[in-house]
N, C-alpha and C positions, 0 to 999 in steps of 0.2 A: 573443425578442431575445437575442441574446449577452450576456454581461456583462463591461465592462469592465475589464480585467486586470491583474495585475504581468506586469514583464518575463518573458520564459523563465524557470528557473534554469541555462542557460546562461552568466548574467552571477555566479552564484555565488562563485568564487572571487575575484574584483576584488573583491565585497563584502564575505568575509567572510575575509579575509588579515589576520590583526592577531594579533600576538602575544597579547595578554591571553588567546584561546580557546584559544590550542593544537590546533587543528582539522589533522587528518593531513592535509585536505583544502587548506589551506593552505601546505602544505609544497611545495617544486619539485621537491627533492632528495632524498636517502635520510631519512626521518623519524630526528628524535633520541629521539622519546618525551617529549618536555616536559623534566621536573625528571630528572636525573640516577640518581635514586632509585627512579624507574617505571618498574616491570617491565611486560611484555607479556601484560598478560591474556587468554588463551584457555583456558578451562576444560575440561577432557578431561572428555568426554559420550560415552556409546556413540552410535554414529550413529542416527537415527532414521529410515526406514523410512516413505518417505513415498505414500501410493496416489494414481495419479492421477486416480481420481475417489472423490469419497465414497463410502459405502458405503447410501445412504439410508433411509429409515424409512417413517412414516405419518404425516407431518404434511403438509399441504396448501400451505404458503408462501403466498405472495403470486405469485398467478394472474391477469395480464393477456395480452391479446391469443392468447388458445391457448397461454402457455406460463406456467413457474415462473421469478420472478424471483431473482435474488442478488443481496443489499448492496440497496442503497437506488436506488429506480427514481420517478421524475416521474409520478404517475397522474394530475395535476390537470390538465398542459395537454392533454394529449390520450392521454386513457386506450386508445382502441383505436391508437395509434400511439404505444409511451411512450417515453421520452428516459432516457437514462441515460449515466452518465460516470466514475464513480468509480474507482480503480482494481481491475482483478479483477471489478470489476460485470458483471453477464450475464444469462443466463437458463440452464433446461436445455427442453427440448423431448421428445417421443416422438411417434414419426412413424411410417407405413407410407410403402415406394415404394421404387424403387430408386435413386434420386439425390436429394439436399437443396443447397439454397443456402438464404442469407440474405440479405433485400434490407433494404438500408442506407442513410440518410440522416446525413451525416455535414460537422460543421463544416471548414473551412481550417484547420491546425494550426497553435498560436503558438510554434512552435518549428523548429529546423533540421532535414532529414533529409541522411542521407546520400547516398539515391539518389533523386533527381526519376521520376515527380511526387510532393510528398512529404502524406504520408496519415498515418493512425491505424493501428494495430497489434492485433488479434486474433487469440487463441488459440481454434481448436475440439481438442475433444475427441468424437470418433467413437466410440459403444460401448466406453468405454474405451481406444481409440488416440488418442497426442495426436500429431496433426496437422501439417504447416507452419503456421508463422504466415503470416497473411494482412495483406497492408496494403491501406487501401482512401484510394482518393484523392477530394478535399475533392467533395462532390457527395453524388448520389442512385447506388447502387451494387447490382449482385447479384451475389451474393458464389456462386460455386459449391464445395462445401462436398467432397461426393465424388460420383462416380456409380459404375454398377457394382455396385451393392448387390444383397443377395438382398431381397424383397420385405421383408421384416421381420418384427415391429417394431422402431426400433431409438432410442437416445439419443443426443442431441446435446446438448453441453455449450458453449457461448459467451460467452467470455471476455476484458473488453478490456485490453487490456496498458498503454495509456497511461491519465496521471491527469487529472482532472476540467478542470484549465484548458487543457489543451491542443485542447476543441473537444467538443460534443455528439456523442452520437450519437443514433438515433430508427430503433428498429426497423418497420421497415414492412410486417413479412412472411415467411414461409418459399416456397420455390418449390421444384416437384419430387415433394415428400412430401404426405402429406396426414396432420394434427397428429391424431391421439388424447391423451386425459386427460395433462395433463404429470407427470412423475416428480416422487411424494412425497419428503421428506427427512425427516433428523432431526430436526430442532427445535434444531436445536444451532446458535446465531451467535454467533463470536468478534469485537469491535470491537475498531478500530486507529485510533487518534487517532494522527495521528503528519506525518513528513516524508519527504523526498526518498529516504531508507534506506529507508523500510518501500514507497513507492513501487517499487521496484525502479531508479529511475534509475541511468543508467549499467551496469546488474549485467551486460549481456551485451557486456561488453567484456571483455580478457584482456591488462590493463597490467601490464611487469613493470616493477620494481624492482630494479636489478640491486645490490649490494654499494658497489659504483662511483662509486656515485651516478646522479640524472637516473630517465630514465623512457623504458619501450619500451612502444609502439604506444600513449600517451598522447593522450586523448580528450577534446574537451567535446562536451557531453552534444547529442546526437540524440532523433528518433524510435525511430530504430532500434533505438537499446541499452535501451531502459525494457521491462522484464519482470514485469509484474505476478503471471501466474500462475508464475513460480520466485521471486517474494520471499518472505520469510521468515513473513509474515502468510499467503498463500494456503495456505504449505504448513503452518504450523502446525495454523490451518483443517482443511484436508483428511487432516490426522494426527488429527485430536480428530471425525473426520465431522462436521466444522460445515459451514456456509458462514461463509466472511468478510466482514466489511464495512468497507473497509479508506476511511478517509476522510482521505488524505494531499496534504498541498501543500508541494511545492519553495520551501525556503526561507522557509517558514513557522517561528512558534514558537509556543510556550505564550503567550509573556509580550507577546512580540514578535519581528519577524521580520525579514528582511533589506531590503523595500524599502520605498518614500518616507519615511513617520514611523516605522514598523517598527510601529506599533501598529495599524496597520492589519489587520497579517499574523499574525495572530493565530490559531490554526486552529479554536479555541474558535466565534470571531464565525461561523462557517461552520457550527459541529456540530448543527443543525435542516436542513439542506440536503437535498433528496434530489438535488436534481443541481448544482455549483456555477456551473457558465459559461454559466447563463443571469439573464436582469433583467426583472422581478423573478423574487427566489429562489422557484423552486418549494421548499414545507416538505415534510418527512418525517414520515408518522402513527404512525411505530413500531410499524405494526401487526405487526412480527416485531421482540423484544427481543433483548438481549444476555445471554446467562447471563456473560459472559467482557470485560474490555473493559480493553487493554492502551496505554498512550500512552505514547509513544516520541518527547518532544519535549522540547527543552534545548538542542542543537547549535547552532541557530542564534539563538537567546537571545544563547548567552554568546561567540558572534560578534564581535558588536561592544564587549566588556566585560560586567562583572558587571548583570546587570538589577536586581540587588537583593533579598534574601530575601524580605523580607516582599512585594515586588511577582510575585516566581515563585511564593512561594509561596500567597497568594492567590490568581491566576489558577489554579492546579492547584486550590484546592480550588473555587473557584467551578465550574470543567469536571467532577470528582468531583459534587457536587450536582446539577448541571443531567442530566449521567448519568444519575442515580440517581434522579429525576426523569422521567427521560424511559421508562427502562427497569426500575426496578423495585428490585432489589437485588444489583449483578450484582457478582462479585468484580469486582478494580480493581488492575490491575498497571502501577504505573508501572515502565519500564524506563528503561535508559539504557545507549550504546551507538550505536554501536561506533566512529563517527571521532573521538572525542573522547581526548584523555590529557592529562597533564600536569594544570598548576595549574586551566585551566577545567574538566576533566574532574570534579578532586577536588569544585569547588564545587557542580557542579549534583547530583555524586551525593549528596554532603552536604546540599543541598535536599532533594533528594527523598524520602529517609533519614530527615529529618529530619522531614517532613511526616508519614511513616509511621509514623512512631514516637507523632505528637503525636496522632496520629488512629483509634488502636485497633490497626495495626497488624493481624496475623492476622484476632483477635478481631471487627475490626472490616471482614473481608475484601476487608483493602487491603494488597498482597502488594510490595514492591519486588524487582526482579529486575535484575543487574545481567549483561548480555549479553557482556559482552568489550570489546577492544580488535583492531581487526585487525591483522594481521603484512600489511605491506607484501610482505616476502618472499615471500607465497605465491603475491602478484598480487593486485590491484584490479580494481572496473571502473573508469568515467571517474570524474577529478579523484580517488581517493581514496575512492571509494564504494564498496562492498558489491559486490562480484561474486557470481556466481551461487554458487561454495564456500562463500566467506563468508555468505551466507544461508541455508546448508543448515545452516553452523555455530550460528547462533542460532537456528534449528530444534533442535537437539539440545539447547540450552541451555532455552531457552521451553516447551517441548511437555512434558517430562517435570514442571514446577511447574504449567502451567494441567490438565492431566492430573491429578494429584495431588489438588489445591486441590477442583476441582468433581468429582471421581471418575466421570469419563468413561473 
């Protein structure tokens, strides 16, 4: 059964337009930067060098239906046919044959596309070529992937672009090829607690900001623009030869979130999920942990005004245990970043600063990392969101401290 849902984040901007956040995302016109006194933080990083597939190992993953899973996959309702949603969630595959599809069962989206009929969004990756994205529309679907091939063997990487409320999916099959033992990886997964940024929403649009003021080729948010594998979580991932597990909702917060009581939206109350938009919640067995596990929420907290310290910052340590808990003892990188400046900026960094500092800090391998600010100038995507640059940008920033920290 489906699960009942918040609106799009579509309606984003209507809700979270209030001076007290200072959200870029709120702004019409050429952003001020909040307080007079806030400079534009973008931190010079050498670029980082990102591959587009991992480089795998000898660990076995999580192995259903002939293939390896990525991120967190539904074995409970129907393990030979599993459901999965997350963002970046997928599988990889190795096949003989000269042509592969994937045959797909796939919810209605609760969102707008651009172009009718409007579907879910898939990235393959072919023997290391990355592919068109695929959109597949609401139904049971085969997806023809390439043909053409030399007999083999070869890998297939499947990737889905959009996040968990926007509709299941339920893989049903490979056609074409015939599946051999799926590709081993490293043992290496990075988590991502986070929101509509670390989603990729909006990233594959190319809004400018002109001097002037206002806004060219200015967007709300589609099917079409969300890019799971170029947000900044995949690619970090696939810089450190992890998989990611990127467990993000629009409009979501730590504390609280943007729609009905806002405590609803909480991304916390979701982190046991292994697939969210279905009722009841299929759980997750962690049977693959996190050595790595990054939360990137605040933005829409301080939304609607200050949530409160002691209310933020118990909900973060409550999400740090239940972690730590579920996975073992995995470093813990609160970030913060990147639509945020001015006065709400300073406070949620100052939370989380502040957490770190209370809670061992280093020592107690809970690392705070502070991502930047974007330049409007350089271009956005929709509303004020991360464009595909701007995610490459907090790659350079992110990759070189979890790098470091776990000596990957």
């Amino acid at each position: 059964m489906q699960k009942n849902i918040r609106p799009g984040p579509h309606k984003f901007v209507l809700l979270a337009c209030v001076p007290a956040a200072s959200l870029l995302a709120c702004l019409p016109d050429a952003p001020t930067y909040g307080n007079s006194s806030m400079a534009v933080v973008v931190p010079t990083t050498q670029a980082v060098v990102v591959p587009v597939s991992p480089e795998g190992g000898t660990e076995a993953g999580v192995v259903a239906a002939g293939v390896r899973w990525r991120g967190r996959v539904d074995l409970t309702t129907d393990p030979e046919k599993p459901y999965f949603g997350w963002t970046a969630s997928g599988f990889d595959a190795k096949f003989t044959g000269t042509s592969i599809g994937v045959r797909l069962l796939t919810d209605a989206p609760n969102a707008p596309c651009q172009v009718d009929p409007c579907g879910l969004f898939f990235q393959a990756v072919l023997d290391g070529e990355v592919l068109p994205r695929i959109k597949i529309a609401p139904g049971e679907s085969t997806l023809s992937i390439k043909s053409g091939l030399t007999d083999g063997p070869h890998t297939l990487e499947f990737y889905r672009e959009n996040e968990s409320p926007y509709g299941r999916s339920q893989f049903l099959g490979i056609t074409g090829g015939t599946l051999l033992p799926p590709p081993t990886y490293s043992g290496r997964v990075v988590e991502f607690v986070a929101d509509s940024i670390t989603a990729g929403w909006g990233a594959l649009a190319d809004v400018e900001h002109p001097a002037s003021g206002g806004s060219v080729n200015e967007c709300d948010f589609t099917m079409d623009t969300q890019a799971g594998y170029l947000s900044y979580a995949a690619k970090v991932a696939r810089a450190l030869n992890a998989d990611p597990s990127i467990l993000a909702l629009s409009g979501w917060g730590l504390y609280r979130g943007l729609f009905g009581d806002g405590l609803s939206n909480a991304v916390p109350r979701e982190y046991n999920d292994s697939v969210y938009f279905m009722d009841p919640h299929p759980q997750w067995d962690f049977r693959t942990k996190a050595a790595a596990v990054v939360i990137n929420l605040g933005t829409n907290d301080i939304a609607l005004g200050d949530p409160g310290e002691e209310n933020f910052t118990k909900a973060l340590d409550d999400l740090v245990k239940m972690i730590r808990t579920k996975n073992g003892d995995p470093w813990i990188f609160p970030v913060i970043g990147t639509m945020l400046n001015g006065d709400g900026r300073s406070l949620v960094k100052r939370y989380l600063e502040g957490y770190v500092d209370s809670h061992g800090g280093e020592a107690a391998k809970v690392v705070f990392v502070d991502l930047g600010v974007l330049d409007p100038a350089l271009g956005t995507g929709c509303l004020y969101h991360p464009d595909v640059k701007e995610h490459q940008r907090m790659v350079d920033v992110l990759y070189p401290v979890i790098k470091a920290k776990l000596g990957w």
